[in-house]
N, C-alpha and C positions, 0 to 999 in steps of 0.2 A: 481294307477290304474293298477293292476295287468290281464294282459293280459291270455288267454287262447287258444288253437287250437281248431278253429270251423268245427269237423265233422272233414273231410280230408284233409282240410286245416294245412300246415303247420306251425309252430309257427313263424319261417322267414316270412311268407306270412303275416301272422294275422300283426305282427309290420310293415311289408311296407304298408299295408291297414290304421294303426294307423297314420302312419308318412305320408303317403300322402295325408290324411283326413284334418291333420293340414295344409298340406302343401297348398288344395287349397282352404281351411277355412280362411288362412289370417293370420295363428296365425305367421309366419315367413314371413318378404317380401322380393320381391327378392333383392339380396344382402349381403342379413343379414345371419350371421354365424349362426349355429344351435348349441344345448346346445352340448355338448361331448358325447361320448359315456358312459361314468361313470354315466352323467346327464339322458340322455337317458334311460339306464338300468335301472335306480334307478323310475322313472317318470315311465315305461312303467309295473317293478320288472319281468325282462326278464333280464338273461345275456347279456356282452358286446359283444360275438359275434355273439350272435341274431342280436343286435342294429347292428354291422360292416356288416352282411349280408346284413339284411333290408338296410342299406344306399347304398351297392354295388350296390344292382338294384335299387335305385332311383338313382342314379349315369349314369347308364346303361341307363335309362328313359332319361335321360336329367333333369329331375328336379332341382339334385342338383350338386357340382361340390366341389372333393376334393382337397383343396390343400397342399404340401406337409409342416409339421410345422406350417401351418395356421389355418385347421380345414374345415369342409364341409360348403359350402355357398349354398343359394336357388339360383338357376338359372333360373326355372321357376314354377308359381305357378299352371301350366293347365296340366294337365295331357295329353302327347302325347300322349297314349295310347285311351283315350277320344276319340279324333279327329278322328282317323283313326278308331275305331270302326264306329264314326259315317257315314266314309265315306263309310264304308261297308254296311250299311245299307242306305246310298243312293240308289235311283231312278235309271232307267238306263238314261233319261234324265240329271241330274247330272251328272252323271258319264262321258255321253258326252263331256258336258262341259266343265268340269272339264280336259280331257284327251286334248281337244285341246289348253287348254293354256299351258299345261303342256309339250305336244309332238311339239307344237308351235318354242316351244322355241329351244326344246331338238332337232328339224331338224334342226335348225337355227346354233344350234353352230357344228352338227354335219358335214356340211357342212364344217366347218373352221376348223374343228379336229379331224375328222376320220382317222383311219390307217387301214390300208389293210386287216386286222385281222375283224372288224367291217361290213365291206363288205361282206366278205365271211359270216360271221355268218347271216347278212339278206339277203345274195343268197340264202344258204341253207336252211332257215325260209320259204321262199316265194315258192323254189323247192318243197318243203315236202306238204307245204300248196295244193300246184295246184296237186301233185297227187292224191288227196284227191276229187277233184271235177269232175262233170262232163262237158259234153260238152258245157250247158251253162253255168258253172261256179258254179250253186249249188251245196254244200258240200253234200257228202252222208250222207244220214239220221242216218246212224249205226255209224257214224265215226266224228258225232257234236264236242264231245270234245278235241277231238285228232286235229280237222282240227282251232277251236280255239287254242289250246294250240300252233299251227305254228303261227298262226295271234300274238299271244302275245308275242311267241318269237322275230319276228320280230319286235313288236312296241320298246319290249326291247335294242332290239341291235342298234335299232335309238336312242334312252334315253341312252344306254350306250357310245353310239359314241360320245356324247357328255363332254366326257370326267369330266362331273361335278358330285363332291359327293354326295353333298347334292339334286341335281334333282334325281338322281340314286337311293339315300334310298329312297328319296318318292315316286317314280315311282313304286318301289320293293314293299314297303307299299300297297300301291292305287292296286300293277297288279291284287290280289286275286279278288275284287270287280270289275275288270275291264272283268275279265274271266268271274265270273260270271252270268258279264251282256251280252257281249258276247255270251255266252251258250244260253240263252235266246233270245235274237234276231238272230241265226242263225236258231233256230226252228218255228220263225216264218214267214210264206211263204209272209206273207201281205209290211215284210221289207225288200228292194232294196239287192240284195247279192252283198257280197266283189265284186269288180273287179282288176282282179291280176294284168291290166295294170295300173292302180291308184297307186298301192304301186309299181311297178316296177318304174314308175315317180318318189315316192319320192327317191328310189335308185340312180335311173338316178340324181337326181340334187346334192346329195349329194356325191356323185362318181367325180361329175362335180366342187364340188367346191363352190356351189351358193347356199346359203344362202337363199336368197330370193325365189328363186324357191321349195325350199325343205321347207320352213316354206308354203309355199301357196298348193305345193302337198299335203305335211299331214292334212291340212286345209281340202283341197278338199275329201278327205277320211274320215274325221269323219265327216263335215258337210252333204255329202249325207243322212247318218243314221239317224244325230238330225232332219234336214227335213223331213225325212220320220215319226219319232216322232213326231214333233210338227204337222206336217199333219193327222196322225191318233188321236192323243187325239183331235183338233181342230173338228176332226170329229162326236168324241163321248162326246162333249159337248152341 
């Protein structure tokens, strides 16, 4: 099956598309070694460091996993890249949701492993934020993205407090779709606005050390929103 570049497509690009096609076709299950790259080249009639490229970023994906003398194994057969497209094209209801199991947790451990560095980064997230509004707290009209892009740094720096890698890549993952949706309900006037003493709280409790109050603050800040959600579509059903 001799492979070709589609259009602009790279011929590296074309065999990771080939190899991950098998990959979550079924034709390799997870565990199981993959043919060599001699096999590979010969199967695909593309050079062997086409096939070493293509396997680096399915490596890179998580898909597969090199070992050294052993040869490349399937580690998983769903494409991570999948998932988190799809989360981008979530809802901003999703996206809610989503955000407080996530940011749930992520106050919760932030709380028990925060360092001083962490702090400061969501003082200055939440400073920048508030000059950005006015008296009642509504962001200025001209300055939507700028005054989300403080809101998201601070969600970050509570996700990064938490000292965990794996919540941190997927936080980083999820934050694009999370701005986005952001962007979108700070333009609409019908949805409750931030209030800066809500997240000054979850500061407060995770400064303080407690766990419990900092997983219940960040609760109380993305539940206002979803509320105000499921109250507006309840309305126009």
């Amino acid at each position: 099956m001799a492979l070709q570049a589609a259009g602009r497509q790279s011929l590296v690009d074309t065999v990771v598309d080939a190899l991950r096609s098998q990959l979550t076709a079924g034709e390799w299950q997870v565990g199981a070694r993959i043919p060599t790259e001699h096999a590979l080249a010969e199967q695909l009639q593309v050079g062997r460091n086409t096939v070493r490229e293509a396997v680096r970023v399915l490596v890179h994906a998580g898909m597969l996993r090199s070992r050294q003398g052993e040869g490349t194994f399937v580690v998983s057969t769903a494409d991570p890249g999948d998932v988190m497209r799809s989360v981008q094209r979530a809802g901003i209801r999703d996206v809610l949701e989503l955000r407080i199991a996530l940011e749930a947790e992520a106050a919760r451990l932030a709380a028990l492993r925060h360092l001083p560095a962490d702090l400061e980064r969501m003082r200055a997230a939440l400073d920048a934020q508030a000059e950005l509004a006015d008296a009642e707290g509504h962001p200025d009209i001209d300055n939507l993205e700028l005054y989300a892009d403080h809101d998201i740094a601070f969600h970050k720096a509570v996700v990064e407090a938490a000292h965990n890698t794996a919540l941190t890549a997927t936080y980083g993952w999820f934050s694009s779709s999370v701005r986005d949706s952001l962007v979108s309900y700070l333009g609409d006037r019908a949805m409750p606005k931030i209030v800066h003493g809500d997240h000054v709280a979850v500061l407060d409790a995770i400064a303080a050390g407690d766990p419990e109050a900092a997983q219940q603050a960040i609760r109380e800040v993305l539940e206002k929103p979803k509320q105000a959600l499921e109250n507006l579509l309840a309305g126009r059903c």
